[in-house]
PAMAR-63066 format. One record per residue (C-alpha): x, y, z; residue in one letter. Coordinates in pm, whole numbers. Example, Ala and Ser with C-alpha at 12.3 -4.5 7.8 and 13.67 -1.06 7.14 Angstrom:
2
east/north/up/resn
1230/-450/780/A
1367/-106/714/S
***
This chain:
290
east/north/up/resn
-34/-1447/-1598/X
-335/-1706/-1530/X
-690/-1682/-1424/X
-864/-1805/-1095/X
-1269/-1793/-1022/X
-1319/-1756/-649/X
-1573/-1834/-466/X
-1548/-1461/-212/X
-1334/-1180/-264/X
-1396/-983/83/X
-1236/-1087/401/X
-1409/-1099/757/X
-1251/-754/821/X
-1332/-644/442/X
-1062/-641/308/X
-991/-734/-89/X
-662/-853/-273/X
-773/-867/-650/X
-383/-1076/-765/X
-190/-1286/-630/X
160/-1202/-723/X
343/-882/-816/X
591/-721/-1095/X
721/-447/-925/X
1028/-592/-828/X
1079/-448/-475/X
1400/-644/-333/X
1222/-599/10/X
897/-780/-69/X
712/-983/214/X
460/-1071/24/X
715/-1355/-143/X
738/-1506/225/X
643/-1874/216/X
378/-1867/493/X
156/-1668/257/X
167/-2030/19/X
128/-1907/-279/X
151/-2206/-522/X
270/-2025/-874/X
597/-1848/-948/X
563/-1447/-783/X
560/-1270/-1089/X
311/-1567/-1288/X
28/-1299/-1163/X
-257/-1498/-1053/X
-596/-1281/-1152/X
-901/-1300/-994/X
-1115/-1279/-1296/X
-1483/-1299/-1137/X
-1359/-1000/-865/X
-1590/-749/-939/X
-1913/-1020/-994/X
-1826/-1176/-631/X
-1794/-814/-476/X
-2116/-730/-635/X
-2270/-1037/-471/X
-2110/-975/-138/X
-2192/-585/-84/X
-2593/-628/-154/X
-2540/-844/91/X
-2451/-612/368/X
-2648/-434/561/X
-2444/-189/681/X
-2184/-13/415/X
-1842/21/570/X
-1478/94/433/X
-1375/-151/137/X
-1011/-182/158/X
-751/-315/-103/X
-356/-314/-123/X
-218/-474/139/X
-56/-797/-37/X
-71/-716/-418/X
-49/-335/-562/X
-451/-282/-741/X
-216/-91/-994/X
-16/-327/-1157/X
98/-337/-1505/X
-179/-565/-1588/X
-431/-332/-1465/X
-419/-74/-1747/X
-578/-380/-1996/X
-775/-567/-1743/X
-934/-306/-1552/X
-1025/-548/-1240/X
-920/-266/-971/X
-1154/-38/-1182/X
-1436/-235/-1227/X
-1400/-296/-861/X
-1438/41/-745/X
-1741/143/-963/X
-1908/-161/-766/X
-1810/28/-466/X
-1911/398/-572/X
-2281/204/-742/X
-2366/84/-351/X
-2176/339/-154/X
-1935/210/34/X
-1631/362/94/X
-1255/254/-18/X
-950/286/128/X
-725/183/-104/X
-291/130/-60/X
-60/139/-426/X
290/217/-521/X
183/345/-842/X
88/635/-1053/X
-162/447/-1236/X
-433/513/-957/X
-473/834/-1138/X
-643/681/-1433/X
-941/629/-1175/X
-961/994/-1007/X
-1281/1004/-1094/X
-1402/718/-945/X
-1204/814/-618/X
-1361/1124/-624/X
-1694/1000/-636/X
-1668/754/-396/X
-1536/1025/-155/X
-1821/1232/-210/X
-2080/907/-151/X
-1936/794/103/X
-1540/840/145/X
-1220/755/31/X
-908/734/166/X
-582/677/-81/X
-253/542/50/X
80/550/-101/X
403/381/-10/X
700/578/-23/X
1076/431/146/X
1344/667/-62/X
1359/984/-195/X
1696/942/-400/X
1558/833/-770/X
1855/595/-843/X
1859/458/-546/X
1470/435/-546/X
1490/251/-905/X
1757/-50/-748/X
1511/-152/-449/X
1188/-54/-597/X
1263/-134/-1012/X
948/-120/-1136/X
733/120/-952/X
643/478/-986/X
925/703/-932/X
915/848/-603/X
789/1209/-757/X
554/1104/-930/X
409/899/-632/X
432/1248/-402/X
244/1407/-699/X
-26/1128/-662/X
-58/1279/-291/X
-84/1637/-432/X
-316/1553/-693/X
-600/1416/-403/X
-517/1647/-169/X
-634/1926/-485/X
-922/1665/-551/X
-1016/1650/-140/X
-937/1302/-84/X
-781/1229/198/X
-411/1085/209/X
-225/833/400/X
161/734/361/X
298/407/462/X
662/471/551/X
819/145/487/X
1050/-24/508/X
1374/93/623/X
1637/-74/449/X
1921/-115/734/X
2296/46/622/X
2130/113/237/X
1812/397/250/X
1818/446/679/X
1977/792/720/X
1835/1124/844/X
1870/1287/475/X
1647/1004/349/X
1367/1029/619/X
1375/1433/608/X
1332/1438/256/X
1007/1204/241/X
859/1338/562/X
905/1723/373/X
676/1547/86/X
441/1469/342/X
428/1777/502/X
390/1932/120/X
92/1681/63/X
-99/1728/340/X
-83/1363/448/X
-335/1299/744/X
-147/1031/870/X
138/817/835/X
169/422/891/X
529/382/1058/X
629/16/1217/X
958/175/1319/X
1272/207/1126/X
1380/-105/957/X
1231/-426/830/X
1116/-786/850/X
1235/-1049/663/X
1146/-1464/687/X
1170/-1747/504/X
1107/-1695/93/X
1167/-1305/88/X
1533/-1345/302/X
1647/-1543/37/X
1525/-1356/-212/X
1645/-1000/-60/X
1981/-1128/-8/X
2016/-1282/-369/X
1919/-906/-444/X
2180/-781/-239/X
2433/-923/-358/X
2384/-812/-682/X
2301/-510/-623/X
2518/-395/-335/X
2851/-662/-331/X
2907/-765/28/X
2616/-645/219/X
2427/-970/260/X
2758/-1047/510/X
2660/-754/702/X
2280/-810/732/X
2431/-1184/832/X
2649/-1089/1124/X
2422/-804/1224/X
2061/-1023/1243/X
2121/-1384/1182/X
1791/-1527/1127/X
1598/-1232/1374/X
1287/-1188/1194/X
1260/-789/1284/X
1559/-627/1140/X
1577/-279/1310/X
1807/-1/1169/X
2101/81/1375/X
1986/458/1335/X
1600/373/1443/X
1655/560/1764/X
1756/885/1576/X
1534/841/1300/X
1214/760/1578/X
1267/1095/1733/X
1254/1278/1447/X
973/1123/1309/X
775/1151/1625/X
855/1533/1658/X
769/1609/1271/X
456/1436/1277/X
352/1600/1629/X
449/1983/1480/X
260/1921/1170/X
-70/1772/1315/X
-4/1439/1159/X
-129/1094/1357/X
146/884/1326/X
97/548/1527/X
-51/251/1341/X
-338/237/1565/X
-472/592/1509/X
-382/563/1133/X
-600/250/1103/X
-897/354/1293/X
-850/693/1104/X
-916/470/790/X
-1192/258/890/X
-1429/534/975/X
-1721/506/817/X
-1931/866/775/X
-2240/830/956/X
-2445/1053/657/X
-2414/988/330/X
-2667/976/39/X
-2893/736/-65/X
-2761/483/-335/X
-2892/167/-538/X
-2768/-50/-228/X
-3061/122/4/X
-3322/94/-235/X
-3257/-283/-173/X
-3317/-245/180/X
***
């Protein structure tokens, strides 16, 4: 672990990544890709100490609040998080100006902050994501090693949907010939369907890999599962899109779950779903500002 001061913490399209780095130990990981040029070894976590002071700065700023959105390249809910408390202090900057969050983590930990979430979502609003790629627990711990278990992230759904907070799943990736079967994608779409997901972020069924995370993935593979990396090898050379050979299968189902159960389902519904803002809301510290 080392410290960085930055000098902004919000994108143009406000969005936030409060580490650089990860310890989960997903096989699978784009985020270790080399175009993202991150200059320190992937699990030396790089922490934005002054976080919450430049997202203070940069919300009384704005003169509109919008969603705040966090997750996409490091997990907010990383080991480190339960000392530091950067994610948390984060979102009680959020909740104190009332702005809403939309917020993407592969870990039980988000729990600790319910009550934040909860607040938020009654300011403003909240929307919580949570990864899930395999429902079998073993197989679950070799790709994904350090991560919540995959029930105890489907309880993180049940536990908003009991709060009223809003739930999205992102159903990735689809490991080709290792977690890509019908059983697999029944099983996690029957925990959505449980949850009450509103929507679920699908690319299709399979993944991407490039320079950085191939290497990496395929050093994982063949530890993990001896002779494999040959397949992947004469099956995709150096294609950056890796598609299943059972996408076709697994597409229809997916398509006809989502459309019995009232679930939106394509990344462009899913992402405007979470970057609605709610036109009323109260009045916080933020509008007496104004």
């Amino acid at each position: 672990m080392h410290y960085s001061d930055y000098k902004t913490i919000l994108s143009p399209q406000n969005g936030m990544n409060l580490y650089r780095g990860c310890t989960h130990g997903c096989i699978y990981c784009d985020s270790r890709s080399a175009c993202y040029q991150m200059g320190h070894d992937f699990e030396d976590i790089e922490v934005k100490r002054n976080a919450p002071e430049m997202l203070e700065r940069q919300l009384r700023r704005k003169r509109t609040p919008c969603m705040i959105a966090t997750g996409s390249m490091c997990d907010p809910y990383i080991h480190l998080e339960e000392e530091l408390r950067v994610t948390r202090r984060c979102l009680e900057t959020i909740e104190r100006h009332g702005f809403g969050l939309a917020i993407l983590t592969k870990s039980a930990r988000i729990l600790r902050d319910l009550d934040l979430l909860t607040a938020i979502n009654e300011k403003a609003r909240c929307v919580v994501q949570v990864s899930l790629s395999t429902y079998d627990e073993d197989l679950c711990g070799k790709v994904e090693p350090n991560v919540s278990a995959t029930k105890e992230r489907v309880r993180v759904l049940e536990v908003m949907r009991d709060a009223g907070i809003p739930t999205v799943v992102w159903l990735c990736p689809t490991l080709p010939f290792i977690n890509d079967t019908e059983e697999n994608l029944r099983c996690l779409l029957e925990c959505c369907i449980g949850a009450d997901v509103r929507g679920i972020v699908c690319f299709g069924f399979g993944m991407t890999l490039r320079e950085g995370s191939r290497e990496h993935y395929y050093g994982e593979l063949d530890r993990l599962f001896p002779g494999l990396k040959d397949r992947y090898i004469r099956t995709y050379g150096d294609e950056y899109v890796c598609n299943s050979p059972n996408s076709p299968a697994l597409t229809e189902i997916f398509e006809r779950t989502c459309r019995e159960h009232g679930i939106i389902s394509t990344p462009e519904e899913v992402f405007a779903y979470m970057r609605e803002f709610p036109s009323k809301r109260r009045q916080t510290t933020f509008d007496a500002f104004m």
